[in-house]
C-alpha positions as CSV (number, residue, x, y, z in Angstrom):
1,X,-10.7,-2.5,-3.4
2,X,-8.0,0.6,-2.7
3,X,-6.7,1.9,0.9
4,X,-5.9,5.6,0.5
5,X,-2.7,6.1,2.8
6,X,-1.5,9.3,3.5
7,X,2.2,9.4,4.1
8,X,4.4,12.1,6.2
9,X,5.7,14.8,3.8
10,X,9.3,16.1,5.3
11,X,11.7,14.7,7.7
12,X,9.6,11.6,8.1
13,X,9.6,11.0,4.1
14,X,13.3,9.2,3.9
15,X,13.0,6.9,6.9
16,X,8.9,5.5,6.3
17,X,10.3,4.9,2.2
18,X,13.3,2.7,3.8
19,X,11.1,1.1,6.5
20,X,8.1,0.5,3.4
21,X,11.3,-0.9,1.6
22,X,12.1,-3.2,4.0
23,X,8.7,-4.6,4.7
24,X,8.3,-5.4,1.4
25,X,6.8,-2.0,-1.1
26,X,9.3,-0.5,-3.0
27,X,7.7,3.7,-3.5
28,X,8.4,6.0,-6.0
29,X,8.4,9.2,-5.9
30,X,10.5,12.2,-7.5
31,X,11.3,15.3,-5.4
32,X,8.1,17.3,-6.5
33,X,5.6,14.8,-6.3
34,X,2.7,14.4,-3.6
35,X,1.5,11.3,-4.9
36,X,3.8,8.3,-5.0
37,X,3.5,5.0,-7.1
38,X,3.9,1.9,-5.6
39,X,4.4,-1.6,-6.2
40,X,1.0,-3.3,-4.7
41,X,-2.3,-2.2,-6.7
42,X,-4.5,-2.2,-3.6
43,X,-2.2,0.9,-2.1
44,X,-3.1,4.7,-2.9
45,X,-0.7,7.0,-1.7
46,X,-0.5,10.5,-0.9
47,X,2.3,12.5,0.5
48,X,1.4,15.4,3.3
49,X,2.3,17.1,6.4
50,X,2.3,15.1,9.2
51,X,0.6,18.3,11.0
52,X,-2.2,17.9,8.5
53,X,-2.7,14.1,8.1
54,X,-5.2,13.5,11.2
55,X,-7.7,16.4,9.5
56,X,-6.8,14.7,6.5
57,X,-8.1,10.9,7.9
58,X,-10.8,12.5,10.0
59,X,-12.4,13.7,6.9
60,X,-12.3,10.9,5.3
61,X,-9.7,12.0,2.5
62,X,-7.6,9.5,3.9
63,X,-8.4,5.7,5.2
64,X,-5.4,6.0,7.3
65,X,-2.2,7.7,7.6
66,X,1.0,7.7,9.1
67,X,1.9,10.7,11.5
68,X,3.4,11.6,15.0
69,X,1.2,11.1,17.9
70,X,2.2,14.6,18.7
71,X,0.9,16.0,15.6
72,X,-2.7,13.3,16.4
73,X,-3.3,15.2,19.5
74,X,-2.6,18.4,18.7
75,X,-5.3,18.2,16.3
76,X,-7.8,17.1,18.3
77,X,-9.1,15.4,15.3
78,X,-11.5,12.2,15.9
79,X,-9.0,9.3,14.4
80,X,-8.6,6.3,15.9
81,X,-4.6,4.8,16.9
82,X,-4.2,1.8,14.8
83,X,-0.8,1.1,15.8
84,X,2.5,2.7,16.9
85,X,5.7,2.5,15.3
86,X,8.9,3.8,16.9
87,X,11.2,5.8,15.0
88,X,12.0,8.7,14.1
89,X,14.2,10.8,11.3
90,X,17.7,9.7,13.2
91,X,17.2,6.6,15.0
92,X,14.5,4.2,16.4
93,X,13.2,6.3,19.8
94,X,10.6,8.4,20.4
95,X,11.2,11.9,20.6
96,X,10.5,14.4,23.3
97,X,8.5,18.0,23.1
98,X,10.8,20.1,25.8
99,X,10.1,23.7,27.6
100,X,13.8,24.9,27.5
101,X,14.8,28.2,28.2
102,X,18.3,30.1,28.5
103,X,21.2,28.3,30.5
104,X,21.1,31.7,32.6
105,X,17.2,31.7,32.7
106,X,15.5,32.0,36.3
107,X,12.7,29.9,35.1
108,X,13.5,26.4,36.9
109,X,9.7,25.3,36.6
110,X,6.6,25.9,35.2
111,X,5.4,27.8,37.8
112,X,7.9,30.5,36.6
113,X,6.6,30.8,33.5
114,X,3.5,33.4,35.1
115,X,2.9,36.3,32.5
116,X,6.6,35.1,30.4
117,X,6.3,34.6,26.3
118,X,6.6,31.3,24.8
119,X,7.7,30.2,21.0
120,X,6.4,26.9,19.7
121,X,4.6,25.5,16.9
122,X,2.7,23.2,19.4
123,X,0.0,26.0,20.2
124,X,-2.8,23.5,21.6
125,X,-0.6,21.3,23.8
126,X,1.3,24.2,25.2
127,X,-1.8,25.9,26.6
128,X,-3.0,22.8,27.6
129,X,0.3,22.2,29.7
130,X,0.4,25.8,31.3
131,X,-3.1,25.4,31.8
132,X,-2.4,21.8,34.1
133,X,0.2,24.0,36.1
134,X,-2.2,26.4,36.9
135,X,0.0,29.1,34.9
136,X,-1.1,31.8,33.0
137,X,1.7,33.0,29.9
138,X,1.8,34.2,26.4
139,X,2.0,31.4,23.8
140,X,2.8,32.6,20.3
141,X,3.0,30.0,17.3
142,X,7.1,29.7,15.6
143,X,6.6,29.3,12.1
144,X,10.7,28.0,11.9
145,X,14.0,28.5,13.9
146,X,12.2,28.2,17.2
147,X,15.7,27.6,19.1
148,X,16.8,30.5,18.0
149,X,14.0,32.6,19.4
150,X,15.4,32.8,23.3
151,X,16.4,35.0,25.4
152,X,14.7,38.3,22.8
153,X,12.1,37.3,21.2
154,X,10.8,34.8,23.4
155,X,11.5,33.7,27.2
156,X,10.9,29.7,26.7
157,X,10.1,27.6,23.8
158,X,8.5,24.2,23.8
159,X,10.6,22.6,20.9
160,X,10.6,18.3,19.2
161,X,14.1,16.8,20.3
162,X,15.6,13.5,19.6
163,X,19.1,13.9,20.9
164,X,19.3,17.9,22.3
165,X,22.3,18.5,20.4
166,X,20.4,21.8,18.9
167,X,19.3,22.6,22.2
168,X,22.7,22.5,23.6
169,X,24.2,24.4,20.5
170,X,22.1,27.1,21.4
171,X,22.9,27.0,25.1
172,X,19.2,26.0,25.9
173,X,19.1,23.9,29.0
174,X,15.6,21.8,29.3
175,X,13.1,22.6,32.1
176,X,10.5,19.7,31.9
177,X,8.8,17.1,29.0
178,X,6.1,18.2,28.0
179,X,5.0,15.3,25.6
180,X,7.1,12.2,24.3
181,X,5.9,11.2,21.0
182,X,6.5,8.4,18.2
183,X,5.1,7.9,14.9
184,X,1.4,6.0,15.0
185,X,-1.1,4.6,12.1
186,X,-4.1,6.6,12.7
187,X,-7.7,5.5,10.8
188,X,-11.0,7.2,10.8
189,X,-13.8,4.9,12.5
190,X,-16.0,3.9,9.0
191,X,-12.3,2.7,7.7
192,X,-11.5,0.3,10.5
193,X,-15.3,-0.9,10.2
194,X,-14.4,-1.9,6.6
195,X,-13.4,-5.8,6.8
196,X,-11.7,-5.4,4.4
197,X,-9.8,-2.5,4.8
198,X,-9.1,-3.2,8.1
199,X,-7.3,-6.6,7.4
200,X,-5.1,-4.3,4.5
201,X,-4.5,-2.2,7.4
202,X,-3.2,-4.6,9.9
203,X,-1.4,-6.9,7.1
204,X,0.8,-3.6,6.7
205,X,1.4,-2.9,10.2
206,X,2.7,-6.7,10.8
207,X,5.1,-6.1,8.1
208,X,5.9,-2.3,8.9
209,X,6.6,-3.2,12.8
210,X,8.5,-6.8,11.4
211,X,10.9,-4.4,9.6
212,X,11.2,-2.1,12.8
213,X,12.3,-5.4,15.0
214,X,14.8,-6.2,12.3
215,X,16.2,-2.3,12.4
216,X,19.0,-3.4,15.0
217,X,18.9,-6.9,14.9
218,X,21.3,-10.0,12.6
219,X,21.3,-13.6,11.9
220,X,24.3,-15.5,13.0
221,X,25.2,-18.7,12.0
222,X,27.9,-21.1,13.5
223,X,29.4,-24.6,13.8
224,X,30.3,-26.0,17.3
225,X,31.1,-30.1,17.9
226,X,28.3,-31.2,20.2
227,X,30.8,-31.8,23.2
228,X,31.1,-27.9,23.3
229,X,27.1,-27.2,22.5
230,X,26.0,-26.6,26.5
231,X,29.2,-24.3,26.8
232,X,28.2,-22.5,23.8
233,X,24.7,-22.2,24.3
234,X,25.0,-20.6,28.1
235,X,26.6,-17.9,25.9
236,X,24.8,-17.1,22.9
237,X,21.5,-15.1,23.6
238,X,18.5,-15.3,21.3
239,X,14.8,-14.2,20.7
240,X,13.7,-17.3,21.9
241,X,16.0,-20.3,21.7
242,X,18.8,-21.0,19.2
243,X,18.1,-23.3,15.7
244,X,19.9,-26.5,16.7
245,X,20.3,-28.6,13.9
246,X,22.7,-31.3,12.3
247,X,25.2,-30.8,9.4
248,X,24.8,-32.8,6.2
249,X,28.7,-34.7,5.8
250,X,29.8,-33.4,9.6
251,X,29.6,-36.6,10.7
252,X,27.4,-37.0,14.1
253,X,29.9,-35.0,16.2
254,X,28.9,-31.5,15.1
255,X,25.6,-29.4,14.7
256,X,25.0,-25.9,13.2
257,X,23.5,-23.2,15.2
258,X,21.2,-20.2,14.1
259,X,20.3,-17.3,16.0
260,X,18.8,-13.6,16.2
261,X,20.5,-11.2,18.2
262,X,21.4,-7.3,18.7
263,X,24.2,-6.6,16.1
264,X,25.9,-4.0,18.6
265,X,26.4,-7.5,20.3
266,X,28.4,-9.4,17.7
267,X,31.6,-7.6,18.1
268,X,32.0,-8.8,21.8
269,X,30.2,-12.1,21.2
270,X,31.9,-13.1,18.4
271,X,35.4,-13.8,20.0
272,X,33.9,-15.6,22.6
273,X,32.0,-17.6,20.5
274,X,35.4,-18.5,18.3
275,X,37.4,-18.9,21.8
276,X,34.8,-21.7,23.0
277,X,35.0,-23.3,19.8
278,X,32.9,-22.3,17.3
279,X,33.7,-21.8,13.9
280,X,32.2,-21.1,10.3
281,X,30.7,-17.7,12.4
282,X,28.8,-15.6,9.6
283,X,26.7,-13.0,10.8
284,X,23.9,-12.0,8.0
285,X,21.4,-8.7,8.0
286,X,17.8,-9.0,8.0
287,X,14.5,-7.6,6.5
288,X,11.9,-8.8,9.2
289,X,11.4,-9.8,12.3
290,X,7.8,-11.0,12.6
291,X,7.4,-12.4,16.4
């Protein structure tokens, strides 16, 4: 048995190899190549535009792909939503399809955007937006550059953001969110009704999302002497509840202690944890968190 999987061609490429990596498939692929080996022979993969993928899935080129939910509903393509994973090509949040507009634009709301001209390569979901308004306006599709299009060749645009640092470079202030979006496993319906293909599909989520919860997260291991253990553990926060166990040739007066937590936490909780008596601290990185 094979489950064709379209991955996202482009900005998405870098991040879904490392997070594949992580969760246990190691891809190959060279610069030119659409079609990717890797390392688990019931896996066909396929590299293409995330813009494309839900055509590609709905036809059935595809048993399931990996895309944004932006790109899903702009389609209007008939896939079913497996699964979402949060991240994006800089960091793990969704990102956000804004209406911005010049700093020194009149247009404070939609309503201002009667008879105006606006750039964006998310045609469909524009419209539908002006058309929930009640506003009437010109939308023409960006093929590239689309912050660059205000104030002359275009009055708003409705542009993907993840921080607004090219927004703001381009003296673009945002008017309203139009649609927040993160990456989701799509599947066409005689795919999912596949037993077996649907198990391969939700084995690989598990271990995609487990990679995801270990994205921010660290292993950290510490001695305390038991007389110090309640102090300590009002202190040290976990998933669930710290690993509590006893050290081989410590003697009966001191236990280890094991636990998952944020890393941007360890640099505060670390001198706490050494002034209330811990010691042996060792903080490790991790592959997957599987709750």
């Amino acid at each position: 048995m094979l489950l064709k999987l379209g991955l996202p061609k482009g900005s998405l490429q870098e991040s879904t190899f490392n997070i594949f990596k992580k969760a246990g498939f190691t891809i190959n692929a060279s610069s030119r190549s659409y079609y990717p080996g890797v390392d688990d022979s019931e896996l066909s993969l396929t590299l293409a535009r995330p813009q494309e993928m839900a055509r590609y899935v709905a036809e059935g080129i595809f048993d399931a792909g990996l895309t944004g939910y932006d790109w899903m509903m702009e389609s209007g393509e008939d896939v079913k939503i497996v699964d979402r994973l949060i991240y994006g090509k800089v960091g793990l949040r969704p990102v956000r399809w804004v209406l911005a507009v010049p700093e020194d634009s009149k247009i404070k709301s939609p309503k201002d955007l009667a008879g105006k001209r606006i750039s964006t390569e998310l045609i469909n979901t524009t419209k539908k937006y002006l058309k929930k308004h009640g506003v009437t306006a010109e939308v023409d599709f960006s093929w590239g550059a689309t912050e660059a299009k205000p104030p002359h060749l275009a009055d708003a645009i409705v542009d993907l953001t993840e921080t607004g640092s090219s927004l703001r470079a381009n003296k673009l202030r945002i008017v309203d969110t139009i649609l927040e979006s993160t990456t989701v496993m799509i599947a066409n319906e005689k795919s999912l009704k596949d037993k077996w293909k649907k198990q391969k599909l939700e084995n690989i989520m598990m271990l995609l999302k487990g990679a995801l919860n270990a994205e921010e997260m660290v292993g950290l291991k510490l001695n305390i002497s038991k007389k110090k253990l309640p102090s300590i553990l009002k202190i040290l926060p976990a998933l669930k509840r710290p690993t509590v166990s006893g050290l081989l040739g410590g003697g009966k007066d001191w236990v280890a202690i094991e636990v998952v937590i944020d890393e941007k936490k360890v640099r505060e909780l670390a001198p706490l944890l050494k002034a209330n008596g811990a010691v042996d601290i060792i903080e490790y990185p991790l592959n997957k968190v599987i709750y």
